[in-house]
C-alpha positions in Angstrom: 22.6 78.5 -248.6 23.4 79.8 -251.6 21.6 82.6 -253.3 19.9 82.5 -256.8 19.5 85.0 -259.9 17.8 85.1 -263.0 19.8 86.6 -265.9 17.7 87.5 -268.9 20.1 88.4 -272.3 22.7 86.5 -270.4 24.6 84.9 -273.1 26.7 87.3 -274.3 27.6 91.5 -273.6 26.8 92.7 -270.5 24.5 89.6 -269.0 27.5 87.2 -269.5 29.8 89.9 -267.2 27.2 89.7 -265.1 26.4 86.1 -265.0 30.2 85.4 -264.6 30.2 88.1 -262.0 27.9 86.1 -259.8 28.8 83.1 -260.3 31.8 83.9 -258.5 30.4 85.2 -255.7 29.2 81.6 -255.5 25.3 82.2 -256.7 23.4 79.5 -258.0 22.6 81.5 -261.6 20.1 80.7 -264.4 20.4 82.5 -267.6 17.6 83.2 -270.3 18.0 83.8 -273.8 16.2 82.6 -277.1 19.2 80.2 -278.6 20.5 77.2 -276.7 23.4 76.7 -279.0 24.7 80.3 -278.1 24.8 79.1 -274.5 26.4 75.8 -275.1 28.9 77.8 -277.3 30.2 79.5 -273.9 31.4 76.3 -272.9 30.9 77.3 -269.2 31.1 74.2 -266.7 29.3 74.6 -264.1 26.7 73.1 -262.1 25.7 76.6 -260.5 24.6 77.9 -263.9 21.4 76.7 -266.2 20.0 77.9 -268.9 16.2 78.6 -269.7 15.6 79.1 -273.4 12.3 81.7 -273.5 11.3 84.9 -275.3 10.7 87.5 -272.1 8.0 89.0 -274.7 6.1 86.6 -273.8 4.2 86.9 -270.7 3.5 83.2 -270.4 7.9 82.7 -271.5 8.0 84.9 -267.9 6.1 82.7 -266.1 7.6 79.8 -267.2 11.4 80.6 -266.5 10.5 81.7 -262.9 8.9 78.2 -261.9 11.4 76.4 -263.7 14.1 78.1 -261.7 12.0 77.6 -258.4 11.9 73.9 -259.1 15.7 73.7 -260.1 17.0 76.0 -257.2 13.9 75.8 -254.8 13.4 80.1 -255.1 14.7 83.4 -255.9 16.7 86.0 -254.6 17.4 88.1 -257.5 16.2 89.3 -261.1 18.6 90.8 -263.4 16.3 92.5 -266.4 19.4 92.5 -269.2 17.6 91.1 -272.0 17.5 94.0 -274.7 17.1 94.9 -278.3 19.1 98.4 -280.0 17.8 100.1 -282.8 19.2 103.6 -284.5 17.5 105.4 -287.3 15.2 108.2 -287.9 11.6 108.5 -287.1 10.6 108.2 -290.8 12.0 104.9 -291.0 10.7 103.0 -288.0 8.6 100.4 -288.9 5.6 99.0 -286.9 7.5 95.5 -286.7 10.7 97.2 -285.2 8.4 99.4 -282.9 6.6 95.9 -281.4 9.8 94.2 -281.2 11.6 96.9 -279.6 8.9 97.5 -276.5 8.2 93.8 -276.6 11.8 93.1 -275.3 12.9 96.1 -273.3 9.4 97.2 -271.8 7.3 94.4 -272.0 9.8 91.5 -271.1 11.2 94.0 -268.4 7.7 94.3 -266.7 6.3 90.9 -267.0 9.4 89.3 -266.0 9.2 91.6 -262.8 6.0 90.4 -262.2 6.5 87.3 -262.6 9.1 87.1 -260.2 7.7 89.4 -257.1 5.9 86.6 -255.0 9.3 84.9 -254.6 10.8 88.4 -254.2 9.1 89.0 -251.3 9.5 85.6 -249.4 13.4 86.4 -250.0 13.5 90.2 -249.0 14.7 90.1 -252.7 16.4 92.4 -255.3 15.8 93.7 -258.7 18.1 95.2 -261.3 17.1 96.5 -264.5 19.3 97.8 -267.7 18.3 100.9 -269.2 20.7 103.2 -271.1 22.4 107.0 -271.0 19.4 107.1 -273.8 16.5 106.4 -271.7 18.4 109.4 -269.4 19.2 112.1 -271.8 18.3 110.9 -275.5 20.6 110.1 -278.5 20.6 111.3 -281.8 18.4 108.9 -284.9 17.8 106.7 -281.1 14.0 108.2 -280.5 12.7 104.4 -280.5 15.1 102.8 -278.5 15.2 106.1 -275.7 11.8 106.0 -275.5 12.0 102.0 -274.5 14.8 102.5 -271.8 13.1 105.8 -270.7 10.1 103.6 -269.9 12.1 101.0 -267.7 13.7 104.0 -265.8 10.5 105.3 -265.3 9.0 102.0 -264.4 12.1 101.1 -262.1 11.4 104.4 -260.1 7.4 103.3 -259.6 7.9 99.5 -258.6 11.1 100.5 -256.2 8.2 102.7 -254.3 5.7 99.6 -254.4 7.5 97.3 -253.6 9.7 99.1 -250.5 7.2 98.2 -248.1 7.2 94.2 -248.9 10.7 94.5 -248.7 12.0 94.2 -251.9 14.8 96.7 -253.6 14.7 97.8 -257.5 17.5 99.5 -258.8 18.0 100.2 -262.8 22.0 101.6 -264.2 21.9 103.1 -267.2 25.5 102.0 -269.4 26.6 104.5 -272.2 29.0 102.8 -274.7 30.1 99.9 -273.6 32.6 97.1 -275.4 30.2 94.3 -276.3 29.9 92.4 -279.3 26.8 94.5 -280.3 29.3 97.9 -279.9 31.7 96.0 -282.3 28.9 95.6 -285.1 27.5 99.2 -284.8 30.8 100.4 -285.5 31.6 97.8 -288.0 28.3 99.4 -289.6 29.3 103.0 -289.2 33.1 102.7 -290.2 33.7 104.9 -286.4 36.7 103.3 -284.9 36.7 102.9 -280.9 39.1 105.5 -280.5 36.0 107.9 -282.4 33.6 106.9 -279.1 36.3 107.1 -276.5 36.8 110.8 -277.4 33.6 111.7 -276.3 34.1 110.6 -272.5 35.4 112.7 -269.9 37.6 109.5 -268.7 39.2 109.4 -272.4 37.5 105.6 -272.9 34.4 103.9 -273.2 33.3 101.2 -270.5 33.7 97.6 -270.2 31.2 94.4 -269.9 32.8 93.9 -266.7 32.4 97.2 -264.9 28.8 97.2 -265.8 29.0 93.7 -264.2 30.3 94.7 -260.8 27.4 98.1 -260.6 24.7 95.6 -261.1 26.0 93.3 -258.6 26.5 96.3 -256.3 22.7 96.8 -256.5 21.6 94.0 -256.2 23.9 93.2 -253.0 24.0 93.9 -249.4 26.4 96.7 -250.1 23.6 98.8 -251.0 20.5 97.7 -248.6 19.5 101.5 -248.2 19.0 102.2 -251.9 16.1 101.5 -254.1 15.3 103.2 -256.9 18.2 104.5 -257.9 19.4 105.0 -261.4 22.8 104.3 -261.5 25.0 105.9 -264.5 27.9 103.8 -265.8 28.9 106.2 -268.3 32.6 107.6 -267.9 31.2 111.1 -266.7 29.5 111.4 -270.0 26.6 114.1 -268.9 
């Protein structure tokens, strides 16, 4: 029987590695995001893979993609928290409005879409795997908001992975530095830093790819790591 995730933020970056990732590992795979069209853009084929259009700030959204994906696919093995919103800029500037979006997305949407999910979880013997960032780790520079949003799903990962042990159910988190995605092309389009500018700042002499990210959170979320639970794994070129 094949096994089924839930991708949220899977149509492009790092969720679309990832769905591709498990998709050929032969996973029945539903990705969520807020545009349809974005989705049908990918143009993937596939009777495996559905979409879910829902805001994961939204606690009833939550609800709603894990009982649609039970009646598509009849359950759930695995939750893939990749849905995420990035924000630089100094403290003086951050707006309430970028504040509530910010935690609505990458705390909020994290947590409720865990919760959402843990019933089928544990009738599974499930897996969760949530994104944070080498910010939530360490900080970054004119990043206070967004740190403080991935510090909270680290933190959170740690606390659910010991609630949940018991019941049988693994939580793991990996926290990517830079990573080549569409959003890293527009922050640098922004800055005028070429790629070459971020690679120098990585022991490896590069920044990371989509992909790599990909095969970590399939790692986790595998049999290949049944002994660990809640870990934080950092995909960050020996960046310290």
């Amino acid at each position: 029987m094949k096994k089924i995730v839930i991708i949220t933020g899977g149509t492009s970056g790092i969720g679309l590695a990832t769905a591709k990732k498990f998709l050929s590992q032969n996973y029945n795979c539903v990705i969520v995001g807020r545009d349809e069209k974005k989705f049908r853009d990918l143009k993937i084929n596939d009777n495996r893979l559905k979409f879910i259009s829902a805001d994961v700030g939204n606690v009833e959204s939550c609800n709603r993609v894990v009982s649609e994906t039970v009646k598509i696919f009849g359950g759930v093995d695995t939750l893939i928290n990749c849905a995420g919103i990035y924000v630089e800029g100094a403290i003086n500037f951050v707006q309430k409005k970028t504040f509530d979006e910010v935690f609505n997305t990458n705390v909020k949407g994290t947590f409720f879409m865990c919760k959402a999910v843990v019933d089928e979880l544990i009738k599974t013997r499930g897996t969760i795997v949530n994104v944070a960032s080498d910010a939530g780790v360490h900080g970054n520079y004119f990043c206070a908001l967004y740190a403080a949003s991935k510090g909270a799903v680290i933190a959170f990962t740690k606390s659910l992975a010991l609630e949940l042990a018991s019941l049988n159910v693994r939580v793991n988190c990996v926290a990517p530095a830079d990573i080549w995605t569409p959003l890293t092309q527009r922050q640098l389009e922004i800055s005028g830093e070429s790629v070459d500018d971020l690679a120098k700042l990585y022991p490896l002499g590069r920044i990371g790819t989509a992909e790599e990210v990909a095969e970590s959170i399939y790692f986790l979320a595998s049999e290949y790591s049944s002994f660990i639970t809640g870990e934080i794994l950092n995909v960050n070129g020996g960046l310290c």
